[in-house]
N, CA, C and O atoms as a Maestro MAE file, in Angstrom:
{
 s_m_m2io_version
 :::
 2.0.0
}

f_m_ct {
 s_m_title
 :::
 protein
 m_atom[328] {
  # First column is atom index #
  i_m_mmod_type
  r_m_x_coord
  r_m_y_coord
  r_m_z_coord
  i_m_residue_number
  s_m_chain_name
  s_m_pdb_residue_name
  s_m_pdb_atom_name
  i_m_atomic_number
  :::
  1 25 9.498 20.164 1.221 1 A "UNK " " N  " 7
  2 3 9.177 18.935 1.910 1 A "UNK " " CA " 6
  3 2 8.420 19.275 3.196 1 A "UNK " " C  " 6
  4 15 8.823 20.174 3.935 1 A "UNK " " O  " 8
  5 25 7.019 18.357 3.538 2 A "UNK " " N  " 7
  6 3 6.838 18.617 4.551 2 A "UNK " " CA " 6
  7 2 7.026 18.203 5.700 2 A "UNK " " C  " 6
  8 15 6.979 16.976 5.785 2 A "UNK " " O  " 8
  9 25 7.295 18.945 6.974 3 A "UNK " " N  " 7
  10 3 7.554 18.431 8.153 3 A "UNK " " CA " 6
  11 2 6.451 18.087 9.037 3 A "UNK " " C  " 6
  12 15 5.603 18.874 9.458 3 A "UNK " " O  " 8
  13 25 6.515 17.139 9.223 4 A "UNK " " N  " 7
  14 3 5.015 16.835 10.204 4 A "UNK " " CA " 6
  15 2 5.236 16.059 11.862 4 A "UNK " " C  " 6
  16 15 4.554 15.348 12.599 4 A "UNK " " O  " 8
  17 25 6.405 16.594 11.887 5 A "UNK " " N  " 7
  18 3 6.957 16.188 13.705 5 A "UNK " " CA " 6
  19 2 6.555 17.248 14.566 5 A "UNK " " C  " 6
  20 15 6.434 18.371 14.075 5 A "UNK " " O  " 8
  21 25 6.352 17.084 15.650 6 A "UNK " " N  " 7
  22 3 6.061 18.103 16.682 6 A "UNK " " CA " 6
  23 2 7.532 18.979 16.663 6 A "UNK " " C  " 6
  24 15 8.657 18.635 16.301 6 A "UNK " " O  " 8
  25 25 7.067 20.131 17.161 7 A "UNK " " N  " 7
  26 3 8.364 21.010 17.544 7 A "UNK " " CA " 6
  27 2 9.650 20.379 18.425 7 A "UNK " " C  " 6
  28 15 10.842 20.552 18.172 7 A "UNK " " O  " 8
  29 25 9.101 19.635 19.480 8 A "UNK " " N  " 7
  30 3 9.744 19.273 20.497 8 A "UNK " " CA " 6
  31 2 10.604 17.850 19.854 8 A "UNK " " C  " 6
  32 15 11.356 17.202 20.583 8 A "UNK " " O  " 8
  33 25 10.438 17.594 18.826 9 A "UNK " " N  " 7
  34 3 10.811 16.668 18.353 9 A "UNK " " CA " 6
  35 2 12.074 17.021 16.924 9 A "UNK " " C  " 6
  36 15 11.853 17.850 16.041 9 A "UNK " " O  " 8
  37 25 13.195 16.274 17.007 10 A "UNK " " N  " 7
  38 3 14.133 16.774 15.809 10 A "UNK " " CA " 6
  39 2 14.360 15.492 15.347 10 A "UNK " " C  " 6
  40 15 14.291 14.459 16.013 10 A "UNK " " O  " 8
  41 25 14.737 15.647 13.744 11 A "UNK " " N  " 7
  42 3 14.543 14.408 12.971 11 A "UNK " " CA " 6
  43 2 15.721 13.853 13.448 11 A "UNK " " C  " 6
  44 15 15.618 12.649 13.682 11 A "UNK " " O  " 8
  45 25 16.742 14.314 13.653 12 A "UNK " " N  " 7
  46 3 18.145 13.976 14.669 12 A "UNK " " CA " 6
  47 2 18.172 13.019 15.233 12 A "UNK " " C  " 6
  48 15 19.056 12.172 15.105 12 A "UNK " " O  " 8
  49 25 17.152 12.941 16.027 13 A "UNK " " N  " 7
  50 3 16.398 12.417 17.531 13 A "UNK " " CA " 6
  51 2 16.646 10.751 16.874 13 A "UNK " " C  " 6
  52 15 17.437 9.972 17.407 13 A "UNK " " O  " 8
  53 25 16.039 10.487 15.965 14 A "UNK " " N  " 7
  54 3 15.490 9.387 15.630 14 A "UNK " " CA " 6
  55 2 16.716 7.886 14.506 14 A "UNK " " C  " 6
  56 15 16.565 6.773 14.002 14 A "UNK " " O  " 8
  57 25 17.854 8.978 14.696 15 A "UNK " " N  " 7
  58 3 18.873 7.938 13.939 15 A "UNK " " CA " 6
  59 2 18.681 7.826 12.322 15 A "UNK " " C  " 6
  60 15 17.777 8.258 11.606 15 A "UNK " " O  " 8
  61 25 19.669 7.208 12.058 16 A "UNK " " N  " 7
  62 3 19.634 6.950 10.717 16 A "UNK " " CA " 6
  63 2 18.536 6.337 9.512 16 A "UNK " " C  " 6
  64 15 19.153 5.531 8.816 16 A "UNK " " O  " 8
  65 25 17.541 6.436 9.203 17 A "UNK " " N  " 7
  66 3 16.344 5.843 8.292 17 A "UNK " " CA " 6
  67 2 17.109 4.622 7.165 17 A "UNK " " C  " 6
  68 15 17.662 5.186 6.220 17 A "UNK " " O  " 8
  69 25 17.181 3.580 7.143 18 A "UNK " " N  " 7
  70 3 17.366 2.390 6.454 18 A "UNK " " CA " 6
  71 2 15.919 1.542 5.615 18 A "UNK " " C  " 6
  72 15 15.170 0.634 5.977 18 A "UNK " " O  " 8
  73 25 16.017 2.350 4.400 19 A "UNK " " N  " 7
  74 3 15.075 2.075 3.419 19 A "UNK " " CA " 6
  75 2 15.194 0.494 3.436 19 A "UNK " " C  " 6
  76 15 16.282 -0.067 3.568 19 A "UNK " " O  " 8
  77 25 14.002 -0.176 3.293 20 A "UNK " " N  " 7
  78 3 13.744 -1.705 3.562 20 A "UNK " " CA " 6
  79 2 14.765 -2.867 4.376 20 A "UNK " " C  " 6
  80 15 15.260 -3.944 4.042 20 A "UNK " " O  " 8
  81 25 14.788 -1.901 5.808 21 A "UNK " " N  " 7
  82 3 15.924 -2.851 6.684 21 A "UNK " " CA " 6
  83 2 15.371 -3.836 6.585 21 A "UNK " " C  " 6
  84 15 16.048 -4.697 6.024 21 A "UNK " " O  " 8
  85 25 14.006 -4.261 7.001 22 A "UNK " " N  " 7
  86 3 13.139 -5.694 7.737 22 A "UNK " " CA " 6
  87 2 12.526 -5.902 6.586 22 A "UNK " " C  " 6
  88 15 11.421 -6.392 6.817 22 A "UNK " " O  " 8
  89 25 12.744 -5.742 5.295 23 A "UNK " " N  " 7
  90 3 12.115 -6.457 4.285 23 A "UNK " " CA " 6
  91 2 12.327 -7.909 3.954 23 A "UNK " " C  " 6
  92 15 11.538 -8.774 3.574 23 A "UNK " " O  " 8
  93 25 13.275 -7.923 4.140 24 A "UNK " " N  " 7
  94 3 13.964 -9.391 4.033 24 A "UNK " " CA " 6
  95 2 13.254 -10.551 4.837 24 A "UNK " " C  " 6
  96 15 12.729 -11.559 4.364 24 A "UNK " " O  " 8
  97 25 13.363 -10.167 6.200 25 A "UNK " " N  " 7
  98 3 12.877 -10.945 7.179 25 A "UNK " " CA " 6
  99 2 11.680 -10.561 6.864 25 A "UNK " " C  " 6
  100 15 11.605 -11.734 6.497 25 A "UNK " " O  " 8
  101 25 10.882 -10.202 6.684 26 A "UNK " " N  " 7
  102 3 9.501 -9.941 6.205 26 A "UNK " " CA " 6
  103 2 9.437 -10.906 5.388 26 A "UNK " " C  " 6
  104 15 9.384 -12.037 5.871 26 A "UNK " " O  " 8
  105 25 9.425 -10.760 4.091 27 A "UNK " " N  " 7
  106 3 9.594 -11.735 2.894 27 A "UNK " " CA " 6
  107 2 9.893 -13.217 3.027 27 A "UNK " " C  " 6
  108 15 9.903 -14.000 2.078 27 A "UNK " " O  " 8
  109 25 10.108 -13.495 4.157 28 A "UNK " " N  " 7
  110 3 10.636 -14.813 5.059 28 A "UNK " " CA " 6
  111 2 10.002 -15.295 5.889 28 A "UNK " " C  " 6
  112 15 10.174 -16.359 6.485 28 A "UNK " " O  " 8
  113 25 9.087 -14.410 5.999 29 A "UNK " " N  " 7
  114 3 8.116 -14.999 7.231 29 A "UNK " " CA " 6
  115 2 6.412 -14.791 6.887 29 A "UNK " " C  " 6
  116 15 5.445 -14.934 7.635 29 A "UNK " " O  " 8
  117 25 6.467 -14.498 5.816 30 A "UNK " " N  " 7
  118 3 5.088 -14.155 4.965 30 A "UNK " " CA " 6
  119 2 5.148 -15.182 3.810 30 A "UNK " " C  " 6
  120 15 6.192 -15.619 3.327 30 A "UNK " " O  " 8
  121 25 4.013 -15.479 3.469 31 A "UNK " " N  " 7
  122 3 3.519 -16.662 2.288 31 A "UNK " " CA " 6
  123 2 2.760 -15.707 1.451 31 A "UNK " " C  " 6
  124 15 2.035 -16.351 0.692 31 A "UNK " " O  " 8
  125 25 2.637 -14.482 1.288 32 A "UNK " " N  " 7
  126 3 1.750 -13.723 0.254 32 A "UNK " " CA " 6
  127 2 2.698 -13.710 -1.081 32 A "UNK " " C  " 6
  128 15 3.861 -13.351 -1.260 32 A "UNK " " O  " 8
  129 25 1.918 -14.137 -1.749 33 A "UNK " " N  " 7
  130 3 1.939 -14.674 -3.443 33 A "UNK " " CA " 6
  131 2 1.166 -13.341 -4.082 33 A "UNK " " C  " 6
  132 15 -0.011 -13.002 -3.955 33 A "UNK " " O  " 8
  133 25 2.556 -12.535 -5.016 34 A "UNK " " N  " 7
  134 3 1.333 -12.061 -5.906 34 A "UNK " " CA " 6
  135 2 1.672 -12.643 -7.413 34 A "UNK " " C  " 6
  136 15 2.695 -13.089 -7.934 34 A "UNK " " O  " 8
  137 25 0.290 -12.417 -7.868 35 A "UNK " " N  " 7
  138 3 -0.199 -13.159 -8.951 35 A "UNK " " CA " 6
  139 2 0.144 -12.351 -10.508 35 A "UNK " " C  " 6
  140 15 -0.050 -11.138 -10.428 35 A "UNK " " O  " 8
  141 25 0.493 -12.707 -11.530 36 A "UNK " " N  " 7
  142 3 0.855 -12.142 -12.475 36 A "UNK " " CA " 6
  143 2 -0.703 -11.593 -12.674 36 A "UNK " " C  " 6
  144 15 -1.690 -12.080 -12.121 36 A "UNK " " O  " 8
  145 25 -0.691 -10.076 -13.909 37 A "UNK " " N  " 7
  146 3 -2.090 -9.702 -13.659 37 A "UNK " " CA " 6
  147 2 -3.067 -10.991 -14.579 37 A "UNK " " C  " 6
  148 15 -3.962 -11.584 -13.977 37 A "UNK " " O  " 8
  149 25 -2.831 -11.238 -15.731 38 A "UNK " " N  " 7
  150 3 -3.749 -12.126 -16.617 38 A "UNK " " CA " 6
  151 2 -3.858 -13.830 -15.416 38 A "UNK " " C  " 6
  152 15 -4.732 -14.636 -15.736 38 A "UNK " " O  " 8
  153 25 -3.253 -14.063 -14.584 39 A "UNK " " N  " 7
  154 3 -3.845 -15.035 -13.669 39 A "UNK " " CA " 6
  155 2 -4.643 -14.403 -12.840 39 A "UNK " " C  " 6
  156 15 -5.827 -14.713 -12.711 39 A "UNK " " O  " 8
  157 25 -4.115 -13.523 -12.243 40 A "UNK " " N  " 7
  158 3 -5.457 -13.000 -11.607 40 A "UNK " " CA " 6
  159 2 -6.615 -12.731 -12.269 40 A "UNK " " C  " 6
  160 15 -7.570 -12.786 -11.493 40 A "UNK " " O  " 8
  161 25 -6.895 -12.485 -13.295 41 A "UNK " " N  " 7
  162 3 -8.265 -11.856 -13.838 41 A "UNK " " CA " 6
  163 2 -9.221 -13.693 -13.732 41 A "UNK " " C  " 6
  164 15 -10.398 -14.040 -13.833 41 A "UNK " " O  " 8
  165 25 -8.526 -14.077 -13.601 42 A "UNK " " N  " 7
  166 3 -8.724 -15.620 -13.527 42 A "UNK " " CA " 6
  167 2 -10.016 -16.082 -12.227 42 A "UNK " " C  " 6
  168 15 -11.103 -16.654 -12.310 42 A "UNK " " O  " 8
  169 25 -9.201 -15.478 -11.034 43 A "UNK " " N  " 7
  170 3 -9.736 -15.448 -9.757 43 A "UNK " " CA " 6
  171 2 -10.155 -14.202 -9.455 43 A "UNK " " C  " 6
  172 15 -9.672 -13.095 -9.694 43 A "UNK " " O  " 8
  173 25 -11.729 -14.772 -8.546 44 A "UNK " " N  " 7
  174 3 -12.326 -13.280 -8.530 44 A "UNK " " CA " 6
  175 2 -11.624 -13.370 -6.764 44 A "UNK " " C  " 6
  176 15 -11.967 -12.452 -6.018 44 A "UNK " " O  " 8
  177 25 -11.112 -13.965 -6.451 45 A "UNK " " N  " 7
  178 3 -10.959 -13.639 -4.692 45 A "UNK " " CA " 6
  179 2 -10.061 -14.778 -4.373 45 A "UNK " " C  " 6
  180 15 -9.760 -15.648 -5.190 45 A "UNK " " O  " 8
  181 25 -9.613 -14.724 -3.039 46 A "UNK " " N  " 7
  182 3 -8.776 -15.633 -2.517 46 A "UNK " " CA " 6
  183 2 -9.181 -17.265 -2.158 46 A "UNK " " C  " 6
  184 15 -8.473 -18.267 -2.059 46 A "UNK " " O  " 8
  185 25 -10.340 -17.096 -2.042 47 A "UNK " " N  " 7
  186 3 -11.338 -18.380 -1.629 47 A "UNK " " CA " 6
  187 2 -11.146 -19.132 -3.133 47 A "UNK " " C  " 6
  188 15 -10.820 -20.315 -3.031 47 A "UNK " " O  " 8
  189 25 -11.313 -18.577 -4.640 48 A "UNK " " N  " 7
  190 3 -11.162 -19.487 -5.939 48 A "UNK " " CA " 6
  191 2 -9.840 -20.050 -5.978 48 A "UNK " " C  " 6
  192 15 -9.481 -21.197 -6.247 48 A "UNK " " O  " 8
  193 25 -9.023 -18.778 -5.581 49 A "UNK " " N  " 7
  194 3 -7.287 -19.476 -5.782 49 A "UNK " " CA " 6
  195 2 -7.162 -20.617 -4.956 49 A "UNK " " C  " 6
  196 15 -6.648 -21.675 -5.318 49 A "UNK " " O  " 8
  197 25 -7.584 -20.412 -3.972 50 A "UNK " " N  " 7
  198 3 -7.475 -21.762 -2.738 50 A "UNK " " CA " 6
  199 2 -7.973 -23.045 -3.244 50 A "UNK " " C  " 6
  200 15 -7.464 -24.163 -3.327 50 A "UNK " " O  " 8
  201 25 -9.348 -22.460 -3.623 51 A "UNK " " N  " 7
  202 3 -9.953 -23.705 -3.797 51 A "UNK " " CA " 6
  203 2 -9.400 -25.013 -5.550 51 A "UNK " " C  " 6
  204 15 -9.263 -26.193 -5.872 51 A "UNK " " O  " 8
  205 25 -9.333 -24.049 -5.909 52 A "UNK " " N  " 7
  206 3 -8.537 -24.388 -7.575 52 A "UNK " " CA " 6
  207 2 -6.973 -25.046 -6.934 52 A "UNK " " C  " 6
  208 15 -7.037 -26.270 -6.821 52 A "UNK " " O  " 8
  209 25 -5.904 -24.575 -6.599 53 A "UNK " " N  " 7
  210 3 -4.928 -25.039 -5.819 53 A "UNK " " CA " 6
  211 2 -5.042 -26.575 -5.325 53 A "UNK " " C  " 6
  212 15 -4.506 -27.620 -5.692 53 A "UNK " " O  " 8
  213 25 -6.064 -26.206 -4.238 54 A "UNK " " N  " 7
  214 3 -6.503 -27.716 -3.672 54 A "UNK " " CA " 6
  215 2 -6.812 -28.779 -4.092 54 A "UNK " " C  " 6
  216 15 -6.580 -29.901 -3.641 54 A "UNK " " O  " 8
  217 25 -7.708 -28.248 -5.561 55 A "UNK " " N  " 7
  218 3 -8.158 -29.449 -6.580 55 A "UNK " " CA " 6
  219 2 -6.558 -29.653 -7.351 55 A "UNK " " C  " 6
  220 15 -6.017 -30.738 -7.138 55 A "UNK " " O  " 8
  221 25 -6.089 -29.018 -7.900 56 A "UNK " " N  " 7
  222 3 -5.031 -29.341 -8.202 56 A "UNK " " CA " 6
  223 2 -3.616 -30.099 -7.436 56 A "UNK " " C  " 6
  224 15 -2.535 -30.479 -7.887 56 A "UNK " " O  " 8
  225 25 -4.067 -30.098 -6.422 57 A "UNK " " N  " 7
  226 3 -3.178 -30.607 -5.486 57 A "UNK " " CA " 6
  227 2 -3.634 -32.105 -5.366 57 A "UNK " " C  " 6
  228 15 -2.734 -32.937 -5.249 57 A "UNK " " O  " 8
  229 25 -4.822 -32.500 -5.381 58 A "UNK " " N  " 7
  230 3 -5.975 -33.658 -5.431 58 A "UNK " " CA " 6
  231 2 -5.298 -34.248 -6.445 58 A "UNK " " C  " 6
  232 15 -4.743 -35.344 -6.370 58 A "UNK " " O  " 8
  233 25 -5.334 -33.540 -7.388 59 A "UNK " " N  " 7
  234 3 -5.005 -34.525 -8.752 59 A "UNK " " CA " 6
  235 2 -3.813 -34.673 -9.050 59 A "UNK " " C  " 6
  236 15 -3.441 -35.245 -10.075 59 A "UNK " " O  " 8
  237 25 -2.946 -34.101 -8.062 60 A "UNK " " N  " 7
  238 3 -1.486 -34.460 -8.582 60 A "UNK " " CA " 6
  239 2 -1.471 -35.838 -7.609 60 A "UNK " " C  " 6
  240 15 -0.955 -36.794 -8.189 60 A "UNK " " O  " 8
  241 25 -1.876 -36.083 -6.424 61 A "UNK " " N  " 7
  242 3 -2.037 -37.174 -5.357 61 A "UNK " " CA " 6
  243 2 -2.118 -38.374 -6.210 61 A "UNK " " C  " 6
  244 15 -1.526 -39.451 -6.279 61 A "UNK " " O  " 8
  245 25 -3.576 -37.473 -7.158 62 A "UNK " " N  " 7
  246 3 -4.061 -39.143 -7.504 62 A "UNK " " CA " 6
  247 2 -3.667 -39.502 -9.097 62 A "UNK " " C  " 6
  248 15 -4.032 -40.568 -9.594 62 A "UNK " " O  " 8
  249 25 -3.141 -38.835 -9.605 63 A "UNK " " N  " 7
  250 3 -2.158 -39.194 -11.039 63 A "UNK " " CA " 6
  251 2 -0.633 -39.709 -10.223 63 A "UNK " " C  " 6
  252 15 -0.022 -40.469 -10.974 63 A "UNK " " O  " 8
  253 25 -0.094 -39.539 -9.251 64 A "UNK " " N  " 7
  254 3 0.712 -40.134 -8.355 64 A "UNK " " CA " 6
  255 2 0.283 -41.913 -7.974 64 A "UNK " " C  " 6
  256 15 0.781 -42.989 -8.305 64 A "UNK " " O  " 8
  257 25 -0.744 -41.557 -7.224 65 A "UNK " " N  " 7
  258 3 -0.922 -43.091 -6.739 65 A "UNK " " CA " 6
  259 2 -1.596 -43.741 -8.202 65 A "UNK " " C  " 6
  260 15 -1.709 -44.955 -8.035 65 A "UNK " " O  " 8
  261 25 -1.969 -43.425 -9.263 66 A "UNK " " N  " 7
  262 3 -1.994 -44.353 -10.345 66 A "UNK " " CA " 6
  263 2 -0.912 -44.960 -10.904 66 A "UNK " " C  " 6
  264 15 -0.805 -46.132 -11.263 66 A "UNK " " O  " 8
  265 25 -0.091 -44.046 -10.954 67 A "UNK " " N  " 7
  266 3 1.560 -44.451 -11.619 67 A "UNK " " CA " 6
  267 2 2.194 -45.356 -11.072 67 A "UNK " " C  " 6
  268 15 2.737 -46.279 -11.680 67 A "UNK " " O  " 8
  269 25 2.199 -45.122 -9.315 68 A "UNK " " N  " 7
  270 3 2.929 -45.953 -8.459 68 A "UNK " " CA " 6
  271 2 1.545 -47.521 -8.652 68 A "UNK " " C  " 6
  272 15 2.028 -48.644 -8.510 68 A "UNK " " O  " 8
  273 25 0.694 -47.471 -8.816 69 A "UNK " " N  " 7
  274 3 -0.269 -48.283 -8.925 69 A "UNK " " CA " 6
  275 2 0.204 -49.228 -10.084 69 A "UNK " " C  " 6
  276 15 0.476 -50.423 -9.967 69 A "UNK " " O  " 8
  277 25 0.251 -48.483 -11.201 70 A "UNK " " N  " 7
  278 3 0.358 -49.228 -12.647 70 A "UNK " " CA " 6
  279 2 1.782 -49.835 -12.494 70 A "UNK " " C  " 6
  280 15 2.045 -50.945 -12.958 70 A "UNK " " O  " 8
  281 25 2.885 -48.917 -11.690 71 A "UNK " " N  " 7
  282 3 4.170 -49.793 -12.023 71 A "UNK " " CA " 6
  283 2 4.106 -50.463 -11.068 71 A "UNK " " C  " 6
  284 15 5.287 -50.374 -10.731 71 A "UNK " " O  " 8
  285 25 3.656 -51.093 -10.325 72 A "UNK " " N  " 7
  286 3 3.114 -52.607 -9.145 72 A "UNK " " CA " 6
  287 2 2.898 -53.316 -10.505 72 A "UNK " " C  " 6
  288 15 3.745 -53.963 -11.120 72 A "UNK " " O  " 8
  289 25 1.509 -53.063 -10.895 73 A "UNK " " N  " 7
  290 3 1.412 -53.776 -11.838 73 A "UNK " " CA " 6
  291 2 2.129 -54.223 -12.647 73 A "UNK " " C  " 6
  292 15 2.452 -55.409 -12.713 73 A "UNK " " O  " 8
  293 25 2.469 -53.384 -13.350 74 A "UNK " " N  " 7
  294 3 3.762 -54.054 -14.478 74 A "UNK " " CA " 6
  295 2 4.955 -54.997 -13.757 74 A "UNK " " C  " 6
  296 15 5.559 -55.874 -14.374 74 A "UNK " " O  " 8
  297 25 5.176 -54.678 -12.414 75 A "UNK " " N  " 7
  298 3 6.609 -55.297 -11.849 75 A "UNK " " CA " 6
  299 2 5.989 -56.790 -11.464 75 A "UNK " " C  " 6
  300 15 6.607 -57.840 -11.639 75 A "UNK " " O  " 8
  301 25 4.445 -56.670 -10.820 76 A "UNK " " N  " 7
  302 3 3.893 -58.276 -10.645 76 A "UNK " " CA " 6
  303 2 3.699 -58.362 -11.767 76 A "UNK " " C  " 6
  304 15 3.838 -59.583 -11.841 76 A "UNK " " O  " 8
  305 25 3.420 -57.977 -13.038 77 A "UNK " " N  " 7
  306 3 3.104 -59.216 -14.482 77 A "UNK " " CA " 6
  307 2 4.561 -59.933 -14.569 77 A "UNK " " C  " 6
  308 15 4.747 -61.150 -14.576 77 A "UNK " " O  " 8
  309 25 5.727 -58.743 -14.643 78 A "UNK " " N  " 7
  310 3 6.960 -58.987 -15.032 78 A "UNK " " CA " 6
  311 2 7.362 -60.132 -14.018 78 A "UNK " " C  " 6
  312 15 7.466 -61.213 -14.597 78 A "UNK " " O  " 8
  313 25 7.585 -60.179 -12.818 79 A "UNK " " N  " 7
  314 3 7.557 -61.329 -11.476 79 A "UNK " " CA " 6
  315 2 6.698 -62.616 -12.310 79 A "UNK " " C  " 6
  316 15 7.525 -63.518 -12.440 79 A "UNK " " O  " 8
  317 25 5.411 -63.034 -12.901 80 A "UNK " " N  " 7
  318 3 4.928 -63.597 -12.764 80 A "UNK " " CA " 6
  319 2 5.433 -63.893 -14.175 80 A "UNK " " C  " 6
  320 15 4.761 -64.882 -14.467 80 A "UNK " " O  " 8
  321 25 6.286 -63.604 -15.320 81 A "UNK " " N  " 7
  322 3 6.851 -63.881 -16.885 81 A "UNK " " CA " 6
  323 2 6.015 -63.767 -17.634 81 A "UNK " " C  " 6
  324 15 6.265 -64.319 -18.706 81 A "UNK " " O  " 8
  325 25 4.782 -63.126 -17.556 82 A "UNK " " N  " 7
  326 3 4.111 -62.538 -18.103 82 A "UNK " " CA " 6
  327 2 4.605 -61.446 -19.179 82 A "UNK " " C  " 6
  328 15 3.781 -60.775 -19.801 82 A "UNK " " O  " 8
  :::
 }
 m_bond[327] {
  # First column is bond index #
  i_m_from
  i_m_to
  i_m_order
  :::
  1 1 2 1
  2 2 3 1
  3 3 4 2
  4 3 5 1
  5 5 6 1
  6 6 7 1
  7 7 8 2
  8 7 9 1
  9 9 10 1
  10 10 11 1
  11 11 12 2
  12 11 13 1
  13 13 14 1
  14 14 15 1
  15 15 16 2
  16 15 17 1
  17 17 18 1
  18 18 19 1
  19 19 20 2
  20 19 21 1
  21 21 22 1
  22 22 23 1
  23 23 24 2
  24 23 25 1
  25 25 26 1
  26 26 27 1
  27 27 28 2
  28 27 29 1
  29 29 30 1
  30 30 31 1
  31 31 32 2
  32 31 33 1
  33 33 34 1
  34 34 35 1
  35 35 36 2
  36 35 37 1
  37 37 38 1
  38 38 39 1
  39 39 40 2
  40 39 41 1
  41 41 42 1
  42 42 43 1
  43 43 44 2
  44 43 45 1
  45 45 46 1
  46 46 47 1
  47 47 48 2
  48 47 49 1
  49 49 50 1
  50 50 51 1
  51 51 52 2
  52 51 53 1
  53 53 54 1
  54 54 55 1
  55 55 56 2
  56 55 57 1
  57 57 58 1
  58 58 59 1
  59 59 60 2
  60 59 61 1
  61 61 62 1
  62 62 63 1
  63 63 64 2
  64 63 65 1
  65 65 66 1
  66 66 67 1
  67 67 68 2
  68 67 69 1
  69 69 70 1
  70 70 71 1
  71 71 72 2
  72 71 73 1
  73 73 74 1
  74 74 75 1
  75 75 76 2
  76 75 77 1
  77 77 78 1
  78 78 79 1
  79 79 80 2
  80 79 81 1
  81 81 82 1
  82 82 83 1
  83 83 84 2
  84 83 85 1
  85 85 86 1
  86 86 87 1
  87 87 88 2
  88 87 89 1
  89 89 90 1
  90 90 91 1
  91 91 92 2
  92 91 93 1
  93 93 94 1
  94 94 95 1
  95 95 96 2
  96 95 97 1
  97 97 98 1
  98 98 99 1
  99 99 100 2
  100 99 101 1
  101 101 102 1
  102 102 103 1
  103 103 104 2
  104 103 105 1
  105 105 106 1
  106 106 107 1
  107 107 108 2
  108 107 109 1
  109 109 110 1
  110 110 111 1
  111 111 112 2
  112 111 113 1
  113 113 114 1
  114 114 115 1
  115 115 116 2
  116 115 117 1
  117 117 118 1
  118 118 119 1
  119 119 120 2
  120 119 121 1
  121 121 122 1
  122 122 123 1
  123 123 124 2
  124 123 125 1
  125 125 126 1
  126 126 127 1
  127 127 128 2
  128 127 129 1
  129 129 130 1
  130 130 131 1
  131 131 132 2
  132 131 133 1
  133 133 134 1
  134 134 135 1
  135 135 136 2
  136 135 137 1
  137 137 138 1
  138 138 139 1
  139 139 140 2
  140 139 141 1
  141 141 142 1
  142 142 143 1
  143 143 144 2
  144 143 145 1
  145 145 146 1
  146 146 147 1
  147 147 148 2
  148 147 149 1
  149 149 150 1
  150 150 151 1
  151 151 152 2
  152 151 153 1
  153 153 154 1
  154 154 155 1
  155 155 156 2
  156 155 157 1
  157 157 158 1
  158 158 159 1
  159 159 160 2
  160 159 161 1
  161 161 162 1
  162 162 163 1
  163 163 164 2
  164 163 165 1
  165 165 166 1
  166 166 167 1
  167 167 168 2
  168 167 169 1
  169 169 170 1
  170 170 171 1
  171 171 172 2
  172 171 173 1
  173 173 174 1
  174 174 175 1
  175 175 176 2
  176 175 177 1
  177 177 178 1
  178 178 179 1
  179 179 180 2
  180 179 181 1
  181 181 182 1
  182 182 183 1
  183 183 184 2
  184 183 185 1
  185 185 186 1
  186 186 187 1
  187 187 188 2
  188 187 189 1
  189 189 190 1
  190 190 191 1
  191 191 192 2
  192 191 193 1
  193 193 194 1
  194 194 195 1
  195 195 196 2
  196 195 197 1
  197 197 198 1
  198 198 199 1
  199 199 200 2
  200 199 201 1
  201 201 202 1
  202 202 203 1
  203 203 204 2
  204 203 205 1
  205 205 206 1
  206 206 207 1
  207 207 208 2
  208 207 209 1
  209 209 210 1
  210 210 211 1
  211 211 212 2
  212 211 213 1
  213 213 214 1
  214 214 215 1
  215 215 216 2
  216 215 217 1
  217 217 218 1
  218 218 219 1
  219 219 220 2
  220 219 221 1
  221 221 222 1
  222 222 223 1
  223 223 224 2
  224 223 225 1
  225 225 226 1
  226 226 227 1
  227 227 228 2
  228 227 229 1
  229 229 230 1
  230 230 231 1
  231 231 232 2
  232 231 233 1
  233 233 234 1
  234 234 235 1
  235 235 236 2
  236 235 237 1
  237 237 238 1
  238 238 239 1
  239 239 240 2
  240 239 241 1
  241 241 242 1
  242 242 243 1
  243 243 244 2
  244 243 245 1
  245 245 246 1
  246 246 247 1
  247 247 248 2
  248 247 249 1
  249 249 250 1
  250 250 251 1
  251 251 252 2
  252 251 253 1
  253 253 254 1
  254 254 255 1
  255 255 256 2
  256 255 257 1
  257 257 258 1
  258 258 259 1
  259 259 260 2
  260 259 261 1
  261 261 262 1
  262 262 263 1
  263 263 264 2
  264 263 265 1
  265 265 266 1
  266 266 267 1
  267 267 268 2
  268 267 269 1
  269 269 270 1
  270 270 271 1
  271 271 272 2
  272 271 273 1
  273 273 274 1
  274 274 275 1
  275 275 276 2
  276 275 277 1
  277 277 278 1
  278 278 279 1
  279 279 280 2
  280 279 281 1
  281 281 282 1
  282 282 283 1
  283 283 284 2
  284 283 285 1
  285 285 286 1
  286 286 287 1
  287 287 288 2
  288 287 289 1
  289 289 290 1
  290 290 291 1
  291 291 292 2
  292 291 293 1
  293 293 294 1
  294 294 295 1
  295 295 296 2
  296 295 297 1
  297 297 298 1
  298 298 299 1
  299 299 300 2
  300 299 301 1
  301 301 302 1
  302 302 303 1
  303 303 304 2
  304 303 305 1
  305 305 306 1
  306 306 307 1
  307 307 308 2
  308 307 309 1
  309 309 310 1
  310 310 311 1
  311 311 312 2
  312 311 313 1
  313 313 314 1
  314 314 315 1
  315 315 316 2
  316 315 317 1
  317 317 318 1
  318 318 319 1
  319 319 320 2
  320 319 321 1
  321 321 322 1
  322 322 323 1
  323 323 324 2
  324 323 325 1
  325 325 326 1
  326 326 327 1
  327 327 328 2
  :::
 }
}
């Protein structure tokens, strides 16, 4: 194994090493998404994922406000004994 500390320095010095202490809190405070590989081959960069996302986000809005739209409708035909 190699040692790559100065002389003046002992691994001693430095306490106990805790393999992924701050991973957690990491993982908690980061939004990085990784992507299964066959979705990624999908997107050539971060700018397509975004932008694809966004449209998809668009159209969930507006298949939303149709539904809530159509059941108005149906509740005024139904109001009116239609």
């Amino acid at each position: 194994m190699s040692d790559d500390l100065r002389p003046e320095y002992k691994r001693s010095d430095f306490g106990e090493i805790i393999r992924g202490k701050y991973a957690r809190r990491i993982s908690k405070a980061t939004n990085v998404v990784v992507l299964d590989p066959e979705v990624a081959k999908a997107f050539p960069n971060d700018k397509a994922v975004n932008d694809t996302l966004r449209s998809l986000l668009d159209l969930a809005k507006m298949s939303s406000r149709l539904r809530s739209t159509g059941r108005a409708k149906r509740q005024r035909a139904s109001d009116l004994g239609r």
